[in-house]
Legacy VTK file of the C-alpha trace (Angstrom):
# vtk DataFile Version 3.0
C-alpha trace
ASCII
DATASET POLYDATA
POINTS 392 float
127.627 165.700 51.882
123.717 165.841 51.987
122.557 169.245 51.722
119.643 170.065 54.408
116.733 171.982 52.737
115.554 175.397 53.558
112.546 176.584 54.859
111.779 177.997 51.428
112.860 174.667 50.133
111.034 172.711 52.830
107.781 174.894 51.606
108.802 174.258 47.801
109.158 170.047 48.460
105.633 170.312 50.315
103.700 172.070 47.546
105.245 169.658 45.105
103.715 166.644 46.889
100.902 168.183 48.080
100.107 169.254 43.561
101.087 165.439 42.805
98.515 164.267 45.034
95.837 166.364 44.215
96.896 165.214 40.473
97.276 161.435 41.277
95.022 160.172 43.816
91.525 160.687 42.613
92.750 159.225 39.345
94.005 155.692 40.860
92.346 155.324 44.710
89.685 152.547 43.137
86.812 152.025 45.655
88.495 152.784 48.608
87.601 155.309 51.305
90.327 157.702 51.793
90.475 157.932 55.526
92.550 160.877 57.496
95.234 158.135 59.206
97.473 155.360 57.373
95.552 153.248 54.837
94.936 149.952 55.736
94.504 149.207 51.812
96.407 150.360 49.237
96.569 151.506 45.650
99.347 150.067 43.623
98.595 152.621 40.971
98.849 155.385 43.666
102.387 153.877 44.857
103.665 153.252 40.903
102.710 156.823 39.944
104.603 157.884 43.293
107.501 155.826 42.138
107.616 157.728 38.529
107.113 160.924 39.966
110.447 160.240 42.377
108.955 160.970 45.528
110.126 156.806 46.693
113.377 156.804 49.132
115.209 160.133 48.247
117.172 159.428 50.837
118.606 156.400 49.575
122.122 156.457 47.716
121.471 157.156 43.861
123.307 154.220 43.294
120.405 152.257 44.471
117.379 154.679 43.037
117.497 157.211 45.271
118.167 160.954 44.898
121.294 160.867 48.310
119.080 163.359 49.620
118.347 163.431 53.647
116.608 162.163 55.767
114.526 165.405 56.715
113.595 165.909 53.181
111.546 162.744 53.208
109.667 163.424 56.537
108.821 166.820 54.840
107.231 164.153 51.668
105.811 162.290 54.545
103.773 164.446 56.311
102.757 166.446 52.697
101.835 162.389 51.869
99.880 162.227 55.442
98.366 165.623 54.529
96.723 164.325 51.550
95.308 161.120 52.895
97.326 159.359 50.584
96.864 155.382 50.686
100.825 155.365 52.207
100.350 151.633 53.958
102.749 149.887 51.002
104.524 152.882 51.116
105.595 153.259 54.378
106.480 149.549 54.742
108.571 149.726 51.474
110.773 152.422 52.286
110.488 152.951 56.340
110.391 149.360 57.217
112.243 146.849 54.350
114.091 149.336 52.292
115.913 150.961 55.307
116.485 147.998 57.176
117.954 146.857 53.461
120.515 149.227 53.632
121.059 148.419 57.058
121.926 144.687 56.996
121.273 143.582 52.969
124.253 142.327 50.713
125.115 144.178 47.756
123.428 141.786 45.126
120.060 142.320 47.353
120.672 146.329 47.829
121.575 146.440 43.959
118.418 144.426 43.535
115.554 145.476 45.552
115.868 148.858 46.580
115.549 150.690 42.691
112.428 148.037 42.379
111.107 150.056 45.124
112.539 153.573 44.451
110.221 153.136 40.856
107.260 151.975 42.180
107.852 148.150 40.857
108.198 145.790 44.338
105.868 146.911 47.316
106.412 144.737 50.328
104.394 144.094 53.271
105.620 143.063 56.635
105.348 139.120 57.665
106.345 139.862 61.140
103.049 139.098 64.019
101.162 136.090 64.382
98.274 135.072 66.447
100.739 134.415 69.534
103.105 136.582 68.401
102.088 140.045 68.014
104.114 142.326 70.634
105.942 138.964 71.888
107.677 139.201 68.927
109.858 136.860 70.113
107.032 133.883 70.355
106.824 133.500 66.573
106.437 129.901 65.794
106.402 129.925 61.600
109.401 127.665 60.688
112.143 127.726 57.885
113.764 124.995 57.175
117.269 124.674 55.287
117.386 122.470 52.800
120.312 122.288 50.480
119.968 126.282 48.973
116.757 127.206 50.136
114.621 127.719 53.182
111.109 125.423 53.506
108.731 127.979 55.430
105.407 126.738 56.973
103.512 129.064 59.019
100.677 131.606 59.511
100.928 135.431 59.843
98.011 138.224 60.789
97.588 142.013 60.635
99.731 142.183 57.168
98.806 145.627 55.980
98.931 145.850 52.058
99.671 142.026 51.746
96.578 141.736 48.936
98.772 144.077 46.727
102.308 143.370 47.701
104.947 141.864 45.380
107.177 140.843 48.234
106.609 140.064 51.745
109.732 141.211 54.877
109.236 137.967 56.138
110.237 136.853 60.309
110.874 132.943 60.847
112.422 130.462 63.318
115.517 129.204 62.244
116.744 127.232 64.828
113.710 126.321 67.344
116.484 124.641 70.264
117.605 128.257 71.383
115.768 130.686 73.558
112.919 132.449 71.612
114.912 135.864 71.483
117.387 134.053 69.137
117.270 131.614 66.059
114.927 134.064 64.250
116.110 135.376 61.045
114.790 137.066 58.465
113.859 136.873 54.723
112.242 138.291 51.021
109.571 136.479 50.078
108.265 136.912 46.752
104.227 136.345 47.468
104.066 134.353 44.012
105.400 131.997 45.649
103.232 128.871 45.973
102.145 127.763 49.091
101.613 131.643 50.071
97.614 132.049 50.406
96.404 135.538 51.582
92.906 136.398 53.427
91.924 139.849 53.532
89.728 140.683 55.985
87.822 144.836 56.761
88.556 146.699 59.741
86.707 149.327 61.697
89.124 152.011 60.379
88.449 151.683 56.736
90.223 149.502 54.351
91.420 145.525 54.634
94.097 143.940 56.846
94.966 140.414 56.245
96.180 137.002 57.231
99.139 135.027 55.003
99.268 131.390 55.476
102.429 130.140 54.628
102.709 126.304 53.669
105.861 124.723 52.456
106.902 128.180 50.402
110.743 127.281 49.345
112.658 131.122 49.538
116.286 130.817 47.851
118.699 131.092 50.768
120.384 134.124 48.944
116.556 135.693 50.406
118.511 135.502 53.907
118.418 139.213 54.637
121.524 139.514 57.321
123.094 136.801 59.770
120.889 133.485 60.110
119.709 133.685 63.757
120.049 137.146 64.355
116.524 138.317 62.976
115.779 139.362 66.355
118.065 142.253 67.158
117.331 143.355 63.437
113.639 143.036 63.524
114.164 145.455 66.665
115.939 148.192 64.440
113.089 147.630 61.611
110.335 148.086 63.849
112.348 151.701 65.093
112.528 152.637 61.633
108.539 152.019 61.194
108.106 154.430 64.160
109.115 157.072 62.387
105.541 158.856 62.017
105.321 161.960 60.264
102.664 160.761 57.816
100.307 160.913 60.763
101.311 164.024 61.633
100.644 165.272 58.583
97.326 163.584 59.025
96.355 165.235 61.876
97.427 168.327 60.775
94.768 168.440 58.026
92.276 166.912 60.441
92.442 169.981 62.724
92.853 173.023 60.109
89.520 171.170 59.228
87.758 171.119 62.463
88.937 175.050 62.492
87.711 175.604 59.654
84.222 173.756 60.508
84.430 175.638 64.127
84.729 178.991 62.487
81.763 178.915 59.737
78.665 176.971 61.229
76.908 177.695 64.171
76.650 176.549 68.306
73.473 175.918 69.606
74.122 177.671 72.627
73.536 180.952 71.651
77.525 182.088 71.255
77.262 182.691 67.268
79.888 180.340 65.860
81.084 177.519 67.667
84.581 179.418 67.264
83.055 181.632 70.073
82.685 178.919 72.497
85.182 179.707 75.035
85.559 175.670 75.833
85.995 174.969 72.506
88.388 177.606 71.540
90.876 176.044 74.468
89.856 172.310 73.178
91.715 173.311 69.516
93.838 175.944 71.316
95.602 173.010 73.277
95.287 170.039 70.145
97.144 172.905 68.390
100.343 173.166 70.890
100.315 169.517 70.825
100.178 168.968 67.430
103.302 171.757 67.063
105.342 169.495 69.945
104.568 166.554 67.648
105.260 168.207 63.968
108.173 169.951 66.091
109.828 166.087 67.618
109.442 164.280 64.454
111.669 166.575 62.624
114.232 166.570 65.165
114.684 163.075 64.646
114.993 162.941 61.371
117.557 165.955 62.241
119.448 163.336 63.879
119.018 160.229 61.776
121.367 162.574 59.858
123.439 163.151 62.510
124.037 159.504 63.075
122.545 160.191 66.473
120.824 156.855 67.924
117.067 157.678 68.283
115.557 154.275 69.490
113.622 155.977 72.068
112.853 159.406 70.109
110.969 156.702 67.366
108.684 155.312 70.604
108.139 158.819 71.713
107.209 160.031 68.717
104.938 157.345 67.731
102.989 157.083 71.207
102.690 160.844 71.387
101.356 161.310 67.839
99.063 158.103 68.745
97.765 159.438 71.899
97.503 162.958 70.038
95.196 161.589 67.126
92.996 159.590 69.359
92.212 162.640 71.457
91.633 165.121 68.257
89.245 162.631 66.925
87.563 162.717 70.342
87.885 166.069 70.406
85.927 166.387 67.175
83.074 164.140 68.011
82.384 166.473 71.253
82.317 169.247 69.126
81.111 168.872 65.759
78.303 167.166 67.659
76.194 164.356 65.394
77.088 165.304 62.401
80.281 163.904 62.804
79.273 160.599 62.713
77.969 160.519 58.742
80.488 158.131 56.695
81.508 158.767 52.917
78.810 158.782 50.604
76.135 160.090 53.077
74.081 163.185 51.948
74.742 164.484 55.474
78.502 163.650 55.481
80.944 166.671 56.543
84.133 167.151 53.777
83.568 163.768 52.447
83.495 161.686 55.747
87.192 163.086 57.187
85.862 163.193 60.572
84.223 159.787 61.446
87.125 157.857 59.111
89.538 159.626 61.403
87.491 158.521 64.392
87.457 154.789 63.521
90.652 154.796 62.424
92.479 156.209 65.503
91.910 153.626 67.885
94.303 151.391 65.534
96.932 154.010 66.248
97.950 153.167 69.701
98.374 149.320 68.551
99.828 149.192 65.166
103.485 149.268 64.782
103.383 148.157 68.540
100.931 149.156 71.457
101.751 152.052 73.258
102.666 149.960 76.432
105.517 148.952 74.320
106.626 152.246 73.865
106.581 152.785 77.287
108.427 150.323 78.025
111.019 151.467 74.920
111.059 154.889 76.518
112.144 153.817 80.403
114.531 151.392 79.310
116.277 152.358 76.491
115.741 156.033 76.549
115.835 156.360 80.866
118.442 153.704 81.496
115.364 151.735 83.819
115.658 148.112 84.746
113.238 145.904 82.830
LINES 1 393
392 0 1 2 3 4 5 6 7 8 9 10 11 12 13 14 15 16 17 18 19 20 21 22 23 24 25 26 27 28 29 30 31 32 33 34 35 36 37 38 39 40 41 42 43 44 45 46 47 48 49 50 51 52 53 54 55 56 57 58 59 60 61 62 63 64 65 66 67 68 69 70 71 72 73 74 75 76 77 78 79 80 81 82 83 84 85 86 87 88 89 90 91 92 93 94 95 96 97 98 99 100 101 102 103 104 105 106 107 108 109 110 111 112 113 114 115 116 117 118 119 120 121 122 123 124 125 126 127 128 129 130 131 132 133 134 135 136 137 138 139 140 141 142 143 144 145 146 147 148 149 150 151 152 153 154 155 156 157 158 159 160 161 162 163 164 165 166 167 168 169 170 171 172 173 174 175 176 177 178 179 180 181 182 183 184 185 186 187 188 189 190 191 192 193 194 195 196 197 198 199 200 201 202 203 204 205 206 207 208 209 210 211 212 213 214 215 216 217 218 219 220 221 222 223 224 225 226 227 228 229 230 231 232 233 234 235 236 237 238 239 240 241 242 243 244 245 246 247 248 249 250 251 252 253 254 255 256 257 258 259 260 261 262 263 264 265 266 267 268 269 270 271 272 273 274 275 276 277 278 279 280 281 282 283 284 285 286 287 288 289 290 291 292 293 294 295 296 297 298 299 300 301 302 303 304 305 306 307 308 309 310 311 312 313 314 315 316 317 318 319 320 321 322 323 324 325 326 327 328 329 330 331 332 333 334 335 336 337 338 339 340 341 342 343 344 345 346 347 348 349 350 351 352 353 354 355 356 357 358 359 360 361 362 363 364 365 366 367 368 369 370 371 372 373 374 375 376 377 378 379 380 381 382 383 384 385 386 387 388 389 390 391
């Protein structure tokens, strides 16, 4: 039986993460800018050394490079991870998306395989799931794979791949039979991006960091890559996508974002004549209210991972908790920008910059929030119909 941790625990796990990164990340984050949300980039010698230190899918069975711990202790790793604006975009679609969904619907020889790759920091996979007419339609995809004899002949063309200029190993989405209707004949795959015929584009974005298109052009992927039934990809693309919901890195993000803007509030000076900008009354009730939002957030996130161990079904808890954490981050970085006033607009690497450039990184990042991982109208729509029981 997994044992849950403590709050003296809980505190214990956080500190150890929160040492590691202070250790770790300065050390192997190579010419990127560290931004307050989910990297876009990623460091593979971040994710190794977070793979050595054992921090990589504790929750997984030991058998398979995990530590059998639960599911709560890794959102407490999580948010410490989201704390430290640690590059987390390989690592979140590693363990939250492929590696769970692994132990979901892999076989044996693929669990036995893949999963202590990842645990030690060896395979980092990215997520081969939209396409230009396919984001949120998931069902639209049009790349192809073929069977032929014992392997799959995939031609296609795939956008928005966080981490897929460092990835070993791509969770690949692909039409497997194109006579059904588009919601079946999908099935999914491992791609090993060595592969030839796999060509990747990177590409920046306004949040910081690169995202990327893979172009996919008669790659052959051993049909033992099948990852669950052939034509079923759908209904367990659905369950991956849940498990990348799960978003308690960005809490931890915005945590550190506002016991910054606190901080900021309560040592400089409003031009209004109050003293500190702490002593603005409007301003006080701006971080007043971020603050009970940000405690309904921290607050929701851990009671799902309180069921996940339950073996509660939390389809619509993930949507909730993304969208509200979204929604939450976009209006603290607003927030901050009305406040802080225009000095929160120097980047990294400006003379005039504010704790390193934390506040306009967060700012350009967040609008990325209420998209990635699936727009918040999707998770609207999650919510009424799976969650309320509404007709779609």
């Amino acid at each position: 039986m997994r044992i849950i941790p403590t709050e003296d625990e809980a505190a214990a796990i956080r500190g150890r993460v929160l040492d590691f990164c202070r250790e770790t990340i300065p050390a192997t984050v190579h010419g990127l800018e560290r931004q307050g949300t989910m990297s876009d980039g990623d460091s593979g010698a971040f994710f190794k050394a977070l793979g050595c230190a054992g921090w990589i899918g504790r929750h997984w069975p030991q058998e398979y490079g995990g530590r059998g711990a639960t599911h709560l202790e890794t959102a407490i790793i999580d948010e410490a991870l989201g704390y430290a604006r640690a590059p987390l975009s390989a690592y979140l679609l590693s363990v939250k998306v492929f590696g769970n969904s692994l132990l979901l619907f892999g076989t044996e020889a693929q669990k036995s395989k893949y999963l202590p790759m990842i645990a030690a920091g060896d395979a980092m996979f990215c997520q081969g799931f939209s396409e230009p007419m396919a984001g949120s339609d998931f069902g639209s995809l049009r790349t192809t794979a073929v069977r032929a004899g014992d392997e799959y002949v995939v031609n296609g063309h795939k956008i928005w791949t966080s981490s897929a200029e460092v990835a070993t190993h791509m969770y690949l989405a692909a039409r497997t039979d194109p006579t059904v209707v588009k919601h079946r004949g999908i099935s999914l795959f491992v791609l090993d991006m060595k592969t030839p015929g796999v060509t990747v584009n990177s590409f920046a974005t306004l949040g910081g960091g690169v995202l990327n298109e893979v172009f996919l052009s008669d790659v052959r992927i051993p049909a033992e890559n099948l990852l669950g039934e052939e034509n079923r990809g759908f209904h367990q693309a659905m369950r991956s996508l849940d498990l990348e919901r799960s978003c308690m890195d960005r809490v931890g993000a915005a945590r550190l974002s506002l016991d910054r803007l606190v901080e900021y509030v309560g040592r400089n000076g409003s031009d209004r004549g109050y003293g500190r900008l702490s002593d603005v009354p409007m301003v006080r009730e701006k971080i007043g209210e971020l603050r009970a939002k940000l405690q309904v957030a921290r607050s929701f996130g851990y009671m799902i991972a309180r069921n996940v161990d339950a073996g509660k079904g939390v389809s619509a808890e993930f949507s909730f908790g993304k969208l509200y954490v979204g929604l939450l981050t976009q209006a603290l970085a607003d927030a901050t920008v009305d406040i802080v006033g225009p000095l929160a607009q120097f980047e990294h690497g400006s003379d005039l910059a504010i704790l390193d450039g934390l506040f306009p990184a967060v700012f350009r990042a967040s609008p990325a929030l209420t998209l990635a991982g699936g727009s918040s109208e999707i998770q609207r729509g999650v919510i009424a119909t799976r969650g309320l029981g509404l007709p779609r």
